[in-house]
Rosetta silent file (secondary structure, phi, psi, omega in degrees, C-alpha in Angstrom):
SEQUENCE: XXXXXXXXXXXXXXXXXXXXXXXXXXXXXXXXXXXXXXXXXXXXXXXXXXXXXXXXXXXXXXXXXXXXXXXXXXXXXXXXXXXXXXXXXXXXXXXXXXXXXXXXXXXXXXXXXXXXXXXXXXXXXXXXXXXXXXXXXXXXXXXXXXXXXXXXXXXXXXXXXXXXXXXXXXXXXXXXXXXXXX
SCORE:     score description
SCORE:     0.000 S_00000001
   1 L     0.000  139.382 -174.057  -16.140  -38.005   24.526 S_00000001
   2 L  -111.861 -176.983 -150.847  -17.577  -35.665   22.060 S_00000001
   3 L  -134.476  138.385 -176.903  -16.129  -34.558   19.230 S_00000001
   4 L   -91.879  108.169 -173.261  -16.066  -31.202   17.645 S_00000001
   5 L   -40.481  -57.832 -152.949  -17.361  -30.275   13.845 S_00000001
   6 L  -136.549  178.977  175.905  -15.003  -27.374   13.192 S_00000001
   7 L   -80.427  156.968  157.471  -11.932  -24.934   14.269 S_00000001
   8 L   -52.029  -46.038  161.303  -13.333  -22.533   17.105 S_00000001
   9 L    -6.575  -64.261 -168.776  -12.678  -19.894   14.348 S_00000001
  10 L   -82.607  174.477 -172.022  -15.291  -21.341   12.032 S_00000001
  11 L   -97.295  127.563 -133.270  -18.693  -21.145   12.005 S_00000001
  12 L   -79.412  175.488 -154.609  -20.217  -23.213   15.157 S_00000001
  13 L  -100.757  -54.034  166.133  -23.406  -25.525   14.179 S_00000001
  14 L   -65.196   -6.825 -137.913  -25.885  -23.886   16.399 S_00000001
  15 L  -114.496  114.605  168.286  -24.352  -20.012   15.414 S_00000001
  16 L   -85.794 -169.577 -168.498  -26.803  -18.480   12.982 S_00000001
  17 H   -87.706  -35.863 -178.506  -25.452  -16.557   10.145 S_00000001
  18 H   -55.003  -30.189 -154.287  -26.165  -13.181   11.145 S_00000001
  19 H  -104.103  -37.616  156.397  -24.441  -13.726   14.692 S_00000001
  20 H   -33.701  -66.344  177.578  -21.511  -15.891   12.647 S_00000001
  21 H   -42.087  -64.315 -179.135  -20.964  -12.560   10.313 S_00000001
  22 H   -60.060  -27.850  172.194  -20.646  -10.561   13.403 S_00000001
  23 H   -70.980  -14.544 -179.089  -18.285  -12.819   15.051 S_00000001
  24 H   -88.126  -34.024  166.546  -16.130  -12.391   12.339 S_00000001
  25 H   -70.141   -3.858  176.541  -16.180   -8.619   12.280 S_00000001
  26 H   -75.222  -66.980 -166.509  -15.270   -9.372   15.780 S_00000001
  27 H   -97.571    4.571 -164.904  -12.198  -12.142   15.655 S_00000001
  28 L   -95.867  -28.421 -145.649  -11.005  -10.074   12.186 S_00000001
  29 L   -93.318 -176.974 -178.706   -9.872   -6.604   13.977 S_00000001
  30 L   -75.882 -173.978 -167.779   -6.220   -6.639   15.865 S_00000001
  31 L  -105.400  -17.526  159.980   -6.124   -8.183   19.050 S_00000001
  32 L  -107.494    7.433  153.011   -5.185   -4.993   20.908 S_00000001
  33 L   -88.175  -16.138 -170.141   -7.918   -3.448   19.708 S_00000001
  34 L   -79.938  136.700  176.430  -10.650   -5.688   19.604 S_00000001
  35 L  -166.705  142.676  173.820  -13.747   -5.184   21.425 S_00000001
  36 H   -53.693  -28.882 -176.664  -17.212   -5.712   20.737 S_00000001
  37 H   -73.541  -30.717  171.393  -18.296   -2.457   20.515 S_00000001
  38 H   -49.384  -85.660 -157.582  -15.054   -1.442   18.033 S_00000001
  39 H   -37.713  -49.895  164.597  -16.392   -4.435   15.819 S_00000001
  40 H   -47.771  -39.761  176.351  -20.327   -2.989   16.035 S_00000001
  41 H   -82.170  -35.735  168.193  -19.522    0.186   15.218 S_00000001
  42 H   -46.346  -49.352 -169.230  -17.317   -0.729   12.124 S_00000001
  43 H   -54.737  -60.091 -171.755  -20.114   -2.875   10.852 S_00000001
  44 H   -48.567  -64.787  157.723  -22.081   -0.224   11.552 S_00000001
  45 H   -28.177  -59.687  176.056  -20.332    2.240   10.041 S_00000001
  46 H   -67.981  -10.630  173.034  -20.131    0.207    6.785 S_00000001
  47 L  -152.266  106.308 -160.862  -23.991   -0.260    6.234 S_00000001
  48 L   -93.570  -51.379 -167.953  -25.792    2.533    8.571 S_00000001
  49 L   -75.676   -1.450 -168.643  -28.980    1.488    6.850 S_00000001
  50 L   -76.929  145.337  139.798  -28.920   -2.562    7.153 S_00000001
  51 L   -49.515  163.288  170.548  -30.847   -4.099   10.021 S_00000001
  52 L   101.262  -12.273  162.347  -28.766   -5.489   12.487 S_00000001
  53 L   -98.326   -2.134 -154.871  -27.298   -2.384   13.330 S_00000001
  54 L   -94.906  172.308  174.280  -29.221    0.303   15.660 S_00000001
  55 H   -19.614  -60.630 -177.398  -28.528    0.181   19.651 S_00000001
  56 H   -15.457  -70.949 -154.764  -30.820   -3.046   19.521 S_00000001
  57 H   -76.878  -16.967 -172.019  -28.310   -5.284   17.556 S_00000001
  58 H   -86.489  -31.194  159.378  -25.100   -3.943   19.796 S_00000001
  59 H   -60.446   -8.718  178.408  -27.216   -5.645   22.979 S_00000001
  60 H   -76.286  -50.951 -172.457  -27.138   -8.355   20.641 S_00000001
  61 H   -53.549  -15.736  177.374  -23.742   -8.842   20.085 S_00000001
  62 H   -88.017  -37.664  173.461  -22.620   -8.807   23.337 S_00000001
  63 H   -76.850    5.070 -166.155  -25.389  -11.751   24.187 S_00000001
  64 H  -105.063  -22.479  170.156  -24.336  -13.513   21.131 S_00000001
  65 H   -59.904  -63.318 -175.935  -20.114  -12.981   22.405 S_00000001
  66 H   -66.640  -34.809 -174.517  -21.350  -14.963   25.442 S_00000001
  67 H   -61.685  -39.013 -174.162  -23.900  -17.407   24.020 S_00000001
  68 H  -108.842  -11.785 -177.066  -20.837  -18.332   21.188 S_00000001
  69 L    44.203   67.485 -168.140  -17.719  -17.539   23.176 S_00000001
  70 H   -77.001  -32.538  160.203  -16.471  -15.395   20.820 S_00000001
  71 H   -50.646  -42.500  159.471  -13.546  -14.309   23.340 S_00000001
  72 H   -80.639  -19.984  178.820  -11.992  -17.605   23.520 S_00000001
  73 H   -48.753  -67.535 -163.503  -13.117  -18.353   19.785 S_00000001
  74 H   -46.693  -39.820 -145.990  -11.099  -15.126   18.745 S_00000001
  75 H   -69.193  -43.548  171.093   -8.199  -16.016   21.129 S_00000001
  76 H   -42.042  -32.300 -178.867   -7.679  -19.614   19.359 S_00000001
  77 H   -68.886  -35.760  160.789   -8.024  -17.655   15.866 S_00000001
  78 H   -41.588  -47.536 -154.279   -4.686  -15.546   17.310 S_00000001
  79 H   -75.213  -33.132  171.254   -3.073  -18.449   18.018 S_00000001
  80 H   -72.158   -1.780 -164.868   -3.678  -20.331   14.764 S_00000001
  81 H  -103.261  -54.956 -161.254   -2.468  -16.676   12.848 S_00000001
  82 H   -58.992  -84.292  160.437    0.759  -16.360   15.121 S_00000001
  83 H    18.386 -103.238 -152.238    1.207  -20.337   13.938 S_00000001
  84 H   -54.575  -37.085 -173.648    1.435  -19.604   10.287 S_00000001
  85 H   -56.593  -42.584 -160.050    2.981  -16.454   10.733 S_00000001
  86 H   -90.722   -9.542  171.745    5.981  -18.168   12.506 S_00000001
  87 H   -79.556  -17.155 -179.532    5.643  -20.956   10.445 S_00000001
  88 H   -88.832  -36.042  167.685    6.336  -18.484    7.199 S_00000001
  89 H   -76.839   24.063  173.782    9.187  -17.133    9.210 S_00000001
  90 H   -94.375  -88.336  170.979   10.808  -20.466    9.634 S_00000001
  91 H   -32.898  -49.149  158.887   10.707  -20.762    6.111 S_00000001
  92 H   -78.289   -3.646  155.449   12.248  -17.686    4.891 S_00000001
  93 H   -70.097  -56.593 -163.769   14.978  -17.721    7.336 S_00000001
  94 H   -57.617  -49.395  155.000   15.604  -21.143    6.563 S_00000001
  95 H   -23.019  -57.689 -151.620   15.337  -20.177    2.511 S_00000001
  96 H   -87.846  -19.262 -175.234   17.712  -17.467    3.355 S_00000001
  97 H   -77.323  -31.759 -157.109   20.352  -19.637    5.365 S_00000001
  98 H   -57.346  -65.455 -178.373   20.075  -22.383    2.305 S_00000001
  99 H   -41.713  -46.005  175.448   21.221  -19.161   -0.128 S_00000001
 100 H   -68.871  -43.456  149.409   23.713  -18.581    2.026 S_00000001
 101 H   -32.388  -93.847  176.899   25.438  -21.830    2.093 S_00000001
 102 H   -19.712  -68.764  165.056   24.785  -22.134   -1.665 S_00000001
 103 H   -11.017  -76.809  171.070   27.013  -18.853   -1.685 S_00000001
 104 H   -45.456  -94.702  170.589   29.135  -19.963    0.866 S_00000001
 105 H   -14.953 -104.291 -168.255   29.955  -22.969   -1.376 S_00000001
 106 H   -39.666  -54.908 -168.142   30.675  -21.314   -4.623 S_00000001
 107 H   -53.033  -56.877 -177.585   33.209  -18.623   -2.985 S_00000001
 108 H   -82.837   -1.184  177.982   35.063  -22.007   -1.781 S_00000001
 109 H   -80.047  -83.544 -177.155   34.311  -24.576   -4.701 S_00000001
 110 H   -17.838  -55.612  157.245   35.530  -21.309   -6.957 S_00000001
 111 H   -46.574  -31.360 -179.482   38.362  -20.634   -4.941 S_00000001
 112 H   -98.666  -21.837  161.865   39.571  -23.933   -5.301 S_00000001
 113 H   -78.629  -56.445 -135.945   39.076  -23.931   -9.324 S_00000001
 114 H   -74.877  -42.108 -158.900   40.667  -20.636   -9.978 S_00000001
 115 H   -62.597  -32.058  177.656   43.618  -22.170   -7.593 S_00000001
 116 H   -47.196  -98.294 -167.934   43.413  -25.579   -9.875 S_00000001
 117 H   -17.838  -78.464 -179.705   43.471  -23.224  -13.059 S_00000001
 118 L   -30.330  -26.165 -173.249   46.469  -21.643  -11.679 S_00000001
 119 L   -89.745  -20.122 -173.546   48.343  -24.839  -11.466 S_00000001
 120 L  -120.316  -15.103 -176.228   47.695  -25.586  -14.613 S_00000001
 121 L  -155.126 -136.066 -164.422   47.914  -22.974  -17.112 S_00000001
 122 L   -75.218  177.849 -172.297   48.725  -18.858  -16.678 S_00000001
 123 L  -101.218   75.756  144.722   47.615  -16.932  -13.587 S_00000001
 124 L  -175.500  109.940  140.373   44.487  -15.727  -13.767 S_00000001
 125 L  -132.659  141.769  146.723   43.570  -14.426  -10.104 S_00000001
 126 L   -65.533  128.101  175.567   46.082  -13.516   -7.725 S_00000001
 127 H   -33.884  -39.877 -177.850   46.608  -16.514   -5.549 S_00000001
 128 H   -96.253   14.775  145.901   45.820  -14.401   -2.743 S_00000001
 129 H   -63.015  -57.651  161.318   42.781  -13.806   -4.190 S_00000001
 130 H   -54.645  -26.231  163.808   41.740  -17.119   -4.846 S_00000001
 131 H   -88.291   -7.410  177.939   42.800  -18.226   -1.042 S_00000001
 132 H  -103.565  -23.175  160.206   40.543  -15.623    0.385 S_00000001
 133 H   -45.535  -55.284 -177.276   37.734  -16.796   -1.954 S_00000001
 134 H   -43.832  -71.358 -176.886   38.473  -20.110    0.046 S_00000001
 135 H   -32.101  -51.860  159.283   38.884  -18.764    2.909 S_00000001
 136 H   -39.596  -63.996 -179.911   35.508  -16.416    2.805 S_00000001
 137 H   -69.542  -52.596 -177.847   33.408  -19.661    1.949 S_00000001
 138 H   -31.374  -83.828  158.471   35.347  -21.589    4.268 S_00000001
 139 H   -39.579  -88.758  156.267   33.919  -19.307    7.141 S_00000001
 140 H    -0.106  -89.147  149.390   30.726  -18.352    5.638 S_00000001
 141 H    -1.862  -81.572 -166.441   29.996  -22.227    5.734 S_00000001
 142 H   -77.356  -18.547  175.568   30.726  -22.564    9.619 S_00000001
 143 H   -72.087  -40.201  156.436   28.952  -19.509   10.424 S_00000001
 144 H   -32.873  -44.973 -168.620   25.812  -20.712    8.744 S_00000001
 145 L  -101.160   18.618 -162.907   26.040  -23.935   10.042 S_00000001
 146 L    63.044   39.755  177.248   27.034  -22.909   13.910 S_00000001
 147 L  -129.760  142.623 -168.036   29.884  -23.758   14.158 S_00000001
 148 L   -55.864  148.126  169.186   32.282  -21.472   15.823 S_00000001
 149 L  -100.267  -29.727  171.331   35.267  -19.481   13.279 S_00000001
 150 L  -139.987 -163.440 -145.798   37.644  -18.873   15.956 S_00000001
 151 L  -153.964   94.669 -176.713   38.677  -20.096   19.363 S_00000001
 152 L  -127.521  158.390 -170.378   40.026  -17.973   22.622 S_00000001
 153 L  -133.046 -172.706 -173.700   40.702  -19.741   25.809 S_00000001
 154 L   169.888  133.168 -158.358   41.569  -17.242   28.614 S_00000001
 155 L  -158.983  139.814  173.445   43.663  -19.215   31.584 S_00000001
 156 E   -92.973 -174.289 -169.445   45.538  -18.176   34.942 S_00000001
 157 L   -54.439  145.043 -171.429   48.955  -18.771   35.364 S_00000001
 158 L    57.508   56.306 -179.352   50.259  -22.317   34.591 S_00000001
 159 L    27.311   56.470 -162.796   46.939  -22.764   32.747 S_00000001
 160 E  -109.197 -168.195 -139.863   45.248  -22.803   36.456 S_00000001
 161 L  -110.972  168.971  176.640   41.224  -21.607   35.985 S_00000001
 162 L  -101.835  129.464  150.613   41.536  -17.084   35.835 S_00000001
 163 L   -80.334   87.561 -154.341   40.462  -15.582   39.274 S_00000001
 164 L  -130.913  132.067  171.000   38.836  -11.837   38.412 S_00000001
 165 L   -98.567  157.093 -172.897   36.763  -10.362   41.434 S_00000001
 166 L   -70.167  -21.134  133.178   33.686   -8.290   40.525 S_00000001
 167 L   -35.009  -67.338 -166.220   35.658   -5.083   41.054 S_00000001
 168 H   -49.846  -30.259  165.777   38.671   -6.000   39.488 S_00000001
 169 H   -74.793  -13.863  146.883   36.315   -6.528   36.496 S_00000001
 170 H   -13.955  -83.543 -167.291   34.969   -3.425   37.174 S_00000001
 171 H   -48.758  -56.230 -162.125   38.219   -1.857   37.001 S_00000001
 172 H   -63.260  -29.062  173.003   38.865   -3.799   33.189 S_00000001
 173 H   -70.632  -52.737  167.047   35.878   -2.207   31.671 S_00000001
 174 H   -68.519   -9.967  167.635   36.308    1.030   32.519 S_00000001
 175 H   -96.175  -24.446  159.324   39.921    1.292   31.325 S_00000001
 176 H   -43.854  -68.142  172.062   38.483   -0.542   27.885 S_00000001
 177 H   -29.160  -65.799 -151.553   36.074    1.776   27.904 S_00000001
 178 H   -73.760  -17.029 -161.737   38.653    4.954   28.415 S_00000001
 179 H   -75.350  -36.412  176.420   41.302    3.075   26.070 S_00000001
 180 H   -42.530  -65.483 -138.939   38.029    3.292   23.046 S_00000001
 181 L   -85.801   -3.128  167.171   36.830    7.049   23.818 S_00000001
 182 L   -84.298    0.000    0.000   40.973    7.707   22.963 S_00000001
């Protein structure tokens, strides 16, 4: 089985530098955009006077896209960018739930001092401050963590399963609906 030197990305063992360079002006642009000729003419555009650029070199690039398989090359370089990318957004959600918690926590650790404090010497928060401070973190907490804050059960009579036909549910929306717009 043979074994491979490098990422497709990087630059292949057989790839000279000139036709490496181009693949990169190549796998670098966006991905709904990319085309060899986009990538030739930027290059081009950026040094008018270098070889490597007249009509000549744009027949190159297209034998050097097949010869290096710069199309699947590029597509693996997507797939390693979407990777990191989603791997950085992992992290800062996950950052951002950890803050929230942390939050969460002091409004109910606090809440539960000021109510201590209260118990112990003069008043001061209002109690029902200090219980919604719980309360707030309490919640805050289970939302963070998935877990549900409240609880509806919906049941037919003598808690038997609710029977609603696809009209009749119809019917419940649109009077929701007209009870809103009122």
């Amino acid at each position: 089985m043979a074994t491979t030197c490098c990422e497709p990305w990087e630059w292949q063992p057989a790839e000279t530098p000139k036709a490496f360079a181009a693949f990169c002006a190549y796998r670098d642009m966006p991905p709904e955009t990319r085309s060899i000729r986009h990538a030739w003419e930027a290059v081009r555009g950026q040094a008018p006077r270098q070889t490597g650029t007249g009509p000549r070199a744009a027949r190159q690039w297209h034998d050097w896209s097949a010869k290096y398989g710069w199309v699947a090359r590029s597509a693996a370089w997507d797939r390693e960018q979407d990777g990191i990318v989603r791997a950085r957004l992992a992290r800062t959600v996950a950052d951002a739930r950890q803050r929230r918690l942390a939050e969460a926590r002091w409004l109910h650790v606090t809440g539960w001092d000021k109510l201590r404090e209260m118990a112990a010497a003069e008043h001061t928060i209002p109690a029902a401050v200090a219980l919604r401070m719980i309360e707030l973190g309490h919640t805050a907490e289970r939302l963070d963590a998935g877990e549900a804050t409240e609880r509806a059960e919906v049941s037919g009579p003598a808690g038997a399963p609710l029977v609603v036909s696809v009209a009749q549910l119809g019917a419940m929306v649109r009077r929701a609906k007209q009870d809103g717009e009122q």
